[in-house]
VOBA-1610 file (N, C-alpha, C; in pm, whole numbers, padded with zeros to 5 digits, always signed):
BEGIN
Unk+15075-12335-05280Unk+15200-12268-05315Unk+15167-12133-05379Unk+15255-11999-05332Unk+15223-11900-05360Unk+15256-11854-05497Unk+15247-11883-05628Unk+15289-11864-05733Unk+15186-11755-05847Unk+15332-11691-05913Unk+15267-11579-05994Unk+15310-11585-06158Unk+15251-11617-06241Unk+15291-11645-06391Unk+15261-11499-06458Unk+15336-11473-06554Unk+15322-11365-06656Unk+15445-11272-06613Unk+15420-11153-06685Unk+15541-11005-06657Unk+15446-10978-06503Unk+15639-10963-06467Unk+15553-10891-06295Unk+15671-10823-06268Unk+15695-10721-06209Unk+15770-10618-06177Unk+15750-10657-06038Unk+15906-10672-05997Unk+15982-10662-05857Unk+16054-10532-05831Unk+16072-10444-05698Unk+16133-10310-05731Unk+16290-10402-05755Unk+16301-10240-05883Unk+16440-10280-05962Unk+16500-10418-06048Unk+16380-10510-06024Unk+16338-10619-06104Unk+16249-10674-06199Unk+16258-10697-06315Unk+16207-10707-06443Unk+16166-10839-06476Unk+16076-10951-06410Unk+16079-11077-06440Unk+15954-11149-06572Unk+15978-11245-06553Unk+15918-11286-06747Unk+15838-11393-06727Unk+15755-11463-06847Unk+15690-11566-06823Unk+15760-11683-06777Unk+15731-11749-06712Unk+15739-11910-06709Unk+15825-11890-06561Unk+15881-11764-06505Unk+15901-11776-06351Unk+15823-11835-06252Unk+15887-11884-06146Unk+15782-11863-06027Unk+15798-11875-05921Unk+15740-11748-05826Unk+15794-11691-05763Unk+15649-11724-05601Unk+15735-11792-05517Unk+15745-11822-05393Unk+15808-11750-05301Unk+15744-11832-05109Unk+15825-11721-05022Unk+15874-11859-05003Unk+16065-11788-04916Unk+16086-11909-04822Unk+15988-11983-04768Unk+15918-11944-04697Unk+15833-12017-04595Unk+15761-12130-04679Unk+15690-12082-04789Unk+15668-12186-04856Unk+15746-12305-04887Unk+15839-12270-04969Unk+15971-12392-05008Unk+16032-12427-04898Unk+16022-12392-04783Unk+16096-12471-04662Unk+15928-12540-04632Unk+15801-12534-04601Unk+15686-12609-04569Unk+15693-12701-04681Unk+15721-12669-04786Unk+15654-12772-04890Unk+15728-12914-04935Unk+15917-12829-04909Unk+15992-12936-04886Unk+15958-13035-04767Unk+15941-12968-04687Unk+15871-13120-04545Unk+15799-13183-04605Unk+15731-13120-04669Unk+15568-13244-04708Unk+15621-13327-04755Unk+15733-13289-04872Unk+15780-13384-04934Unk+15845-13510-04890Unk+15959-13445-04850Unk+16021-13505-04719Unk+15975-13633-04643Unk+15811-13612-04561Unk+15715-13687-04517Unk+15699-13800-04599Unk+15676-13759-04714Unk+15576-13861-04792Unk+15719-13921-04859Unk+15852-13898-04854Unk+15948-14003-04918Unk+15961-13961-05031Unk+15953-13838-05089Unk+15986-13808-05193Unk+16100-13753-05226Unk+16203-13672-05116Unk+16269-13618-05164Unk+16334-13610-04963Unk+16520-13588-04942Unk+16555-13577-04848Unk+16616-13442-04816Unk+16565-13407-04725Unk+16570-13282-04644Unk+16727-13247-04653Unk+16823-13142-04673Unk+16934-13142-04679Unk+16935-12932-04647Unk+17073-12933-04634Unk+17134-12744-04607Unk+17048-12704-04716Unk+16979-12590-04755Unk+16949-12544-04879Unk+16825-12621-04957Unk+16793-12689-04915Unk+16745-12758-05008Unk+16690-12908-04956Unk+16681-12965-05109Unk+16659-13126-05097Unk+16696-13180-05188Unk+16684-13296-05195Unk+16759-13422-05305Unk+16652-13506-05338Unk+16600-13591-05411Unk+16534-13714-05473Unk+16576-13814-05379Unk+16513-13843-05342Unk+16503-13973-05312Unk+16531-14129-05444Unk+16642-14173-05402Unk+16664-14269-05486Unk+16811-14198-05517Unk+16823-14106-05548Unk+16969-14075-05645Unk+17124-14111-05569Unk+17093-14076-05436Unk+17204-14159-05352Unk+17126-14160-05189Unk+17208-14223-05165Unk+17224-14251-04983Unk+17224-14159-04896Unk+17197-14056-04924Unk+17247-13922-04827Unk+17258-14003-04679Unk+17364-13915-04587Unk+17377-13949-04471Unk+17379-13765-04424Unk+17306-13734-04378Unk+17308-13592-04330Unk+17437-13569-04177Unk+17483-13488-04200Unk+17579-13468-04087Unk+17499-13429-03971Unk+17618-13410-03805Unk+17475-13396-03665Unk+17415-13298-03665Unk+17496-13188-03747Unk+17450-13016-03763Unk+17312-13050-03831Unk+17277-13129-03950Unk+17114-13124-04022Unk+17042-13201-03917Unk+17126-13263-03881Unk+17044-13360-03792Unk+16976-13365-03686Unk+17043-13310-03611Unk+16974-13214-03499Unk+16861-13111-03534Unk+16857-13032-03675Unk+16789-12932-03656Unk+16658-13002-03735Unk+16665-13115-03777Unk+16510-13158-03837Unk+16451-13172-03729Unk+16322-13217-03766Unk+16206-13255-03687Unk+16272-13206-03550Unk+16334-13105-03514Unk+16332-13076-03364Unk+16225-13082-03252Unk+16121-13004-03287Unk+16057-13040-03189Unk+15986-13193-03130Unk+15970-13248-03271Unk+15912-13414-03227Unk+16065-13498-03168Unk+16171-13453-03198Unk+16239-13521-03097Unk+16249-13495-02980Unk+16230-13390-02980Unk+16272-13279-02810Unk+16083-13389-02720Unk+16006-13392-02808Unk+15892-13471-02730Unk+15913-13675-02736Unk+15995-13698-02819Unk+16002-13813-02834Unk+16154-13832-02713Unk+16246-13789-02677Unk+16330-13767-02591Unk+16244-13775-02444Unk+16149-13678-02442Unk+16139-13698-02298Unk+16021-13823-02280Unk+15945-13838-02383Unk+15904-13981-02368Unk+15969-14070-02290Unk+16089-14092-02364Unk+16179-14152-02331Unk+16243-14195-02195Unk+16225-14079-02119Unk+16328-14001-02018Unk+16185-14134-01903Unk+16059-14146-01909Unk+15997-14214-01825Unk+16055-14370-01835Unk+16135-14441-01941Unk+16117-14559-01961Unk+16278-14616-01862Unk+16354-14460-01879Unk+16493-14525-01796Unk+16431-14578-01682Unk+16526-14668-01639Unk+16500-14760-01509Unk+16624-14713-01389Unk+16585-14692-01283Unk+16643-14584-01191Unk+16749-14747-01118Unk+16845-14698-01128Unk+16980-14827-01107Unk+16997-14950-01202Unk+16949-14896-01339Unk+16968-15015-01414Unk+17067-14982-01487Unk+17067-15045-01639Unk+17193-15004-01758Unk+17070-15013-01852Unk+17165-14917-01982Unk+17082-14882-02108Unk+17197-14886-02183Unk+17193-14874-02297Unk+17276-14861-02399Unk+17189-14731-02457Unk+17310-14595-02502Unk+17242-14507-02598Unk+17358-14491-02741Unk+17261-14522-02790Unk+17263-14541-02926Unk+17327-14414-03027Unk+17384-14415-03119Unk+17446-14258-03179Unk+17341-14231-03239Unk+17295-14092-03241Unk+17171-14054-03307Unk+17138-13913-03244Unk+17086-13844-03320Unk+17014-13674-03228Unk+16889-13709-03149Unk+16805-13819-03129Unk+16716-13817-03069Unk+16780-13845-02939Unk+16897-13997-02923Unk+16939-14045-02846Unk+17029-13930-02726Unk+17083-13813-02819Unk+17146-13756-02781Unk+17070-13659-02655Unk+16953-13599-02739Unk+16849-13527-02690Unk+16829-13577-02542Unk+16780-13730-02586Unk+16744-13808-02404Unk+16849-13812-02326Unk+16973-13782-02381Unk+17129-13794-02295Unk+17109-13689-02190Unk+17121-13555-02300Unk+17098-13434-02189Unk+16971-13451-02089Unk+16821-13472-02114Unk+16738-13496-01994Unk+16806-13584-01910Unk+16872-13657-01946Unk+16848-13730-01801Unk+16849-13704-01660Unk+16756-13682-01567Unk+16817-13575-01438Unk+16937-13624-01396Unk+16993-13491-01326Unk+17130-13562-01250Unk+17128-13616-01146Unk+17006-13645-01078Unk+17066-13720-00965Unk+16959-13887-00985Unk+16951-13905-01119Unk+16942-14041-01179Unk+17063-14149-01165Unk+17041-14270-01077Unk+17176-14337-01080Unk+17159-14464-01212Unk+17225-14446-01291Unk+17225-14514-01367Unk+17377-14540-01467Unk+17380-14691-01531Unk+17460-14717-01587Unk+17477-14701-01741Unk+17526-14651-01823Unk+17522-14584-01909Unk+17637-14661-02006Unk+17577-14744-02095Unk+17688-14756-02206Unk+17725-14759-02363Unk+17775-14700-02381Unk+17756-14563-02569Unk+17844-14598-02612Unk+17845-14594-02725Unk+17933-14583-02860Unk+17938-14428-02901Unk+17855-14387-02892Unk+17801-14217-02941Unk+17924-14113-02848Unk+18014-14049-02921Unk+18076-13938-02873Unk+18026-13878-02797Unk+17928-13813-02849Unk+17823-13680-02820Unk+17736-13701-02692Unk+17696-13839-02688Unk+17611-13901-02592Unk+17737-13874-02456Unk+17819-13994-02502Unk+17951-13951-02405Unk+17969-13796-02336Unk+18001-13754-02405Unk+18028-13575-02369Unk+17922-13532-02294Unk+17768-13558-02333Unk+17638-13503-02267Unk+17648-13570-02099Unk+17733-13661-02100Unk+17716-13748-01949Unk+17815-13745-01884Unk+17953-13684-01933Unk+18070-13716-01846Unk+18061-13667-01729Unk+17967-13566-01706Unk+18021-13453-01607Unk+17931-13530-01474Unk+17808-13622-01539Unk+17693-13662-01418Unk+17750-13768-01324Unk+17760-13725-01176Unk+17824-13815-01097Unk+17754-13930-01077Unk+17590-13899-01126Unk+17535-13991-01065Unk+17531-14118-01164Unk+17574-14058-01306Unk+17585-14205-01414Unk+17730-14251-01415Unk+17764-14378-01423Unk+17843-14440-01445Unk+17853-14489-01602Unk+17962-14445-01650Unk+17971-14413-01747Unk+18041-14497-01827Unk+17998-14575-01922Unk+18119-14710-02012Unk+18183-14656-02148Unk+18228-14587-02215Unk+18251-14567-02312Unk+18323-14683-02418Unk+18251-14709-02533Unk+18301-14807-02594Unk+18422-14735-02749Unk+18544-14802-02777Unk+18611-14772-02851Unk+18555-14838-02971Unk+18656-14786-03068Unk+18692-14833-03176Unk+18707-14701-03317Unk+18727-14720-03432Unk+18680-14587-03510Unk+18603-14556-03532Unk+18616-14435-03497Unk+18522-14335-03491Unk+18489-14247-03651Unk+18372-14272-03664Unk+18309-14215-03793Unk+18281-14117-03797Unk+18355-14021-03895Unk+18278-13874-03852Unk+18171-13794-03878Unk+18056-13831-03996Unk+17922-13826-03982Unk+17867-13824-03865Unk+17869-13931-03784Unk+17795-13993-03656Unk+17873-13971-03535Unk+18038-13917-03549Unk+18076-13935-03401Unk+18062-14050-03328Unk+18054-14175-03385Unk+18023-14307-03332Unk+18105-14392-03341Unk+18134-14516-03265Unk+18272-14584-03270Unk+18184-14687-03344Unk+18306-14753-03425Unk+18214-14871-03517Unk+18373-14944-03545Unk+18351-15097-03609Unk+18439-15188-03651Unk+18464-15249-03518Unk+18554-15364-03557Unk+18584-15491-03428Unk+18588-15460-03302Unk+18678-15304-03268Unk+18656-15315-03091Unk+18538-15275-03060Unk+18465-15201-03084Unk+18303-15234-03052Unk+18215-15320-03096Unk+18244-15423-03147Unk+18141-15527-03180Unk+18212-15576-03048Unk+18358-15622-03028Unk+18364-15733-02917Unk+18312-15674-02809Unk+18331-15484-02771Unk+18252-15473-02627Unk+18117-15506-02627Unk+18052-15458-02717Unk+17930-15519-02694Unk+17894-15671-02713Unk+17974-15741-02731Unk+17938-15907-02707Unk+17970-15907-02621Unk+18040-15872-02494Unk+18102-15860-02374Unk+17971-15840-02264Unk+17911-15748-02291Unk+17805-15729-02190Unk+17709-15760-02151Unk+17690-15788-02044Unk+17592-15898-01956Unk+17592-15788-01864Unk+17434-15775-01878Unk+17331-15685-01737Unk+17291-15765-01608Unk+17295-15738-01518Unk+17234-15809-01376Unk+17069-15723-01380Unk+17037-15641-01387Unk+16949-15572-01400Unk+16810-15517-01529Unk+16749-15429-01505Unk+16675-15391-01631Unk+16781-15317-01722Unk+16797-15387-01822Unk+16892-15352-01909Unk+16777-15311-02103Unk+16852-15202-02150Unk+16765-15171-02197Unk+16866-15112-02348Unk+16842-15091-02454Unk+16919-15021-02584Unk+16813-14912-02622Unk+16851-14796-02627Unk+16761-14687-02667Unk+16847-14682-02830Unk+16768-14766-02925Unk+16825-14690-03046Unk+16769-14591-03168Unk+16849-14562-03259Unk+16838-14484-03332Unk+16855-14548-03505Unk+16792-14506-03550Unk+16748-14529-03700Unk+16772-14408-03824Unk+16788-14457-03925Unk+16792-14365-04055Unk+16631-14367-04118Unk+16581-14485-04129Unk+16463-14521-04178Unk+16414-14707-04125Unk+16258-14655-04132Unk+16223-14755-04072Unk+16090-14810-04160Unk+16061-14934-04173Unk+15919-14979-04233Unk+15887-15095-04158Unk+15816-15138-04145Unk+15731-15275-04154Unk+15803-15402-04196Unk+15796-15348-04311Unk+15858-15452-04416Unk+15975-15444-04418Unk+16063-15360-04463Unk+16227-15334-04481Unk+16322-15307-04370Unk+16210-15281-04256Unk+16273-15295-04112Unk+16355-15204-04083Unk+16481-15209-04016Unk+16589-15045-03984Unk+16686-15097-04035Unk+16680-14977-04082Unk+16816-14946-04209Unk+16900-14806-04189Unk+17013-14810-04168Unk+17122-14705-04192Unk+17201-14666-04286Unk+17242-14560-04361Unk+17334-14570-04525Unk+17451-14684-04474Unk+17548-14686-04372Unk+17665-14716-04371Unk+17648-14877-04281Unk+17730-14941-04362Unk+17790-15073-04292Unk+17827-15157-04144Unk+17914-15017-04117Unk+18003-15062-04014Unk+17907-14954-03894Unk+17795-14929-03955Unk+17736-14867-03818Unk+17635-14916-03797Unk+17576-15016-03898Unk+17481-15070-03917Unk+17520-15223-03824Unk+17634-15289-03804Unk+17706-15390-03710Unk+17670-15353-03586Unk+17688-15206-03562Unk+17720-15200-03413Unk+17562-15193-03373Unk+17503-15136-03418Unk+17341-15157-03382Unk+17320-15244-03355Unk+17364-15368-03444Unk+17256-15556-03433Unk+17344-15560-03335Unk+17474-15526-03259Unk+17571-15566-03178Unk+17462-15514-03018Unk+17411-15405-03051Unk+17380-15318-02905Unk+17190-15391-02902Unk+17171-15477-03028Unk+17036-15529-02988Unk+17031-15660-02907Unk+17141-15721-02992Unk+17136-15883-02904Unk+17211-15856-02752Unk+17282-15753-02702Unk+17312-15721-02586Unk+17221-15668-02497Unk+17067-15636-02537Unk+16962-15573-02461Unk+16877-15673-02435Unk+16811-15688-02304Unk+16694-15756-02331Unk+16579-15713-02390Unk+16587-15565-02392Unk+16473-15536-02411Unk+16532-15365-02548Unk+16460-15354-02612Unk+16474-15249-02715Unk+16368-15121-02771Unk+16449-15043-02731Unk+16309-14909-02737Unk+16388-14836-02899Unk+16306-14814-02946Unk+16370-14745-03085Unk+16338-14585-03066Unk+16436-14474-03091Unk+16346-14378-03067Unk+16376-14309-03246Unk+16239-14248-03291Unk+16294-14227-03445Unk+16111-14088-03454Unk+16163-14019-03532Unk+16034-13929-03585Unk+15993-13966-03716Unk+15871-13957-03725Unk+15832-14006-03822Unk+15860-13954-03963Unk+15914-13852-04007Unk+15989-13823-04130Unk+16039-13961-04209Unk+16116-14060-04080Unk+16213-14128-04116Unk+16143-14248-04173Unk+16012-14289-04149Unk+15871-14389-04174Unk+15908-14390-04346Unk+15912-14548-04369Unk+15869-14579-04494Unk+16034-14572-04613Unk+16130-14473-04528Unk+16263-14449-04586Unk+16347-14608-04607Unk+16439-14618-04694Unk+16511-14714-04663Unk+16644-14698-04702Unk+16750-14754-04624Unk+16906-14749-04612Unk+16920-14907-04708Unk+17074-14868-04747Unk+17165-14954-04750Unk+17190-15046-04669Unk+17200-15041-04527Unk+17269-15135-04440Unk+17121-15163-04366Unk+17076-15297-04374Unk+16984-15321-04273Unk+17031-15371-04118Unk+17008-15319-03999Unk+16998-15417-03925Unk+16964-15437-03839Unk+16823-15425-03873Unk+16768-15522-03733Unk+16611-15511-03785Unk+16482-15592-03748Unk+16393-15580-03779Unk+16271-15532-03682Unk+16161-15502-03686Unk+16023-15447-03595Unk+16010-15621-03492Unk+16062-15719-03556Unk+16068-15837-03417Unk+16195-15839-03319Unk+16249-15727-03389Unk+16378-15689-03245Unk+16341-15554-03149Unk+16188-15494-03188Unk+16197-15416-03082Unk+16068-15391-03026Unk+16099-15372-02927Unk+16010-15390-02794Unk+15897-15271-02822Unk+15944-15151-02808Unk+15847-15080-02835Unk+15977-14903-02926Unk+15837-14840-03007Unk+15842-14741-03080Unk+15795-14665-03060Unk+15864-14567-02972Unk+15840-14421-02975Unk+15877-14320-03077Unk+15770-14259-03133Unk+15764-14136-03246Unk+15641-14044-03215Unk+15655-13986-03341Unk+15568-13869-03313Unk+15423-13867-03371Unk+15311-13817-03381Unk+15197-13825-03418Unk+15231-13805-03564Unk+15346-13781-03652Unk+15318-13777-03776Unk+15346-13910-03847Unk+15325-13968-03818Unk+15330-14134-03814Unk+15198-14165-03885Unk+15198-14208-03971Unk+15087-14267-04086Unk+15015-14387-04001Unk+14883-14369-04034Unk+14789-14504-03973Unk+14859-14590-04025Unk+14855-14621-04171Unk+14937-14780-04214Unk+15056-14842-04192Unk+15121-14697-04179Unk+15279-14755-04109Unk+15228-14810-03958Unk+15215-14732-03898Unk+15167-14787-03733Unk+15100-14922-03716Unk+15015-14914-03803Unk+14925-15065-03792Unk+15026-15190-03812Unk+15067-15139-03963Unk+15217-15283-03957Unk+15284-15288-03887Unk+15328-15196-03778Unk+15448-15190-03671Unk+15400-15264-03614Unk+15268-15253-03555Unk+15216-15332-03484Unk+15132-15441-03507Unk+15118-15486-03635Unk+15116-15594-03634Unk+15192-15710-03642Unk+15325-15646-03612Unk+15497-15713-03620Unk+15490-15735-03499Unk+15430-15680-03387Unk+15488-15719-03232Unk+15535-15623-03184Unk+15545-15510-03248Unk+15546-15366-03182Unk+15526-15284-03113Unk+15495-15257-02986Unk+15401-15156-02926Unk+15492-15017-03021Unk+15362-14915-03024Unk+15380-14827-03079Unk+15315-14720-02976Unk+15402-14612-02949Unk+15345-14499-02867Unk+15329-14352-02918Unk+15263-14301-02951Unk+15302-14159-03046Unk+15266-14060-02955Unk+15373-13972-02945Unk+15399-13807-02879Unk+15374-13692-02951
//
């Protein structure tokens, strides 16, 4: 960290002991580290402690973290769709990310809770498209409460059927967790409807934990993230039954 103690003259500025004086670049790098290691959550401006509340970041922060490891954890992704099958995509910026790859002349069945996901696919002739109701949360743009729990108890795949989901924080031990309740339902709702479960999450999110748990590392098939993924986290993923793939 670039820091300067004592009298130091800035032009037209007069500053005193016990300042200290950094570049952006620094306090935006140093906040990540933090960030990483669970100390503190990435937010507009700034960051917060970890522990003091629940933050739920809106899609605007959300999207712009870890961008690039999602933009590589997305097209990971983009190999595992199954060409005439069904998936479930999950509300989330990674999920969203893999919405837009999908090529268009992919025939596939497509069924979301996620607004955004929705919107990224309406236009593709070649997906068939399910949109599931209910209220809609506006953090997440995601439908949550009774009419999407019953669609998703409703659905039965003939095919490779698959849930691409999305996470707030993930461990070993404390498993996936989201701040909110009723979004945390529709997840365990879109796991027991998959046979099979791909999580897609960057590793920022490693070691974090939510309020709402639901679902654990023996509900999913495999974990795609990014190389900033800690040896010890990875090892417990996988010693849960995990495949773990890092991009």
């Amino acid at each position: 960290m670039c820091v300067r103690w004592g009298k130091v003259t800035v032009p037209g500025i007069e500053r005193t002991q016990n300042h200290m004086y950094v570049t952006a670049e620094t306090v935006r790098r140093d906040l990540t580290a933090l960030d990483r290691a669970g100390l503190v959550r990435r937010v507009h401006g700034g960051g917060i402690p970890v522990g003091r509340l629940d933050f739920e970041p809106d899609l605007t922060e959300r999207e712009a973290t870890a961008a690039a490891e999602k933009d590589r954890i997305a097209a990971a992704a983009l190999t595992r769709l199954p060409d005439g099958g069904s998936v479930v995509l999950d509300a989330g910026s990674t999920v969203a990310r893999l919405a837009t790859a999908i090529p268009v002349d992919l025939a596939l069945t497509v069924i979301t809770h996620a607004l955004p996901v929705a919107a990224r696919l309406a236009d593709r002739t070649g997906i068939d498209l399910h949109l599931v109701g209910g209220r809609v949360r506006h953090r997440t743009r995601a439908a949550v409460d009774a009419w999407a729990l019953r669609a998703y108890a409703e659905i039965r795949a003939d095919v490779a059927f698959l849930a691409f989901l999305a996470t707030n924080g993930f461990s070993a031990e404390g498993g996936l967790t989201t701040p909110d309740l009723a979004e945390a339902a529709v997840k365990r709702a879109a796991i027991a409807a998959a046979r099979r479960v791909v999580l897609l999450a960057d590793s920022t999110k490693a070691g974090q934990e939510h309020f709402a748990r639901f679902g654990s590392f023996a509900d999913v098939d495999l974990l795609l993230t990014d190389t900033g993924l800690a040896p010890a986290h990875r090892a417990a993923i996988e010693a849960a039954g995990t495949e773990v793939v890092l991009v």
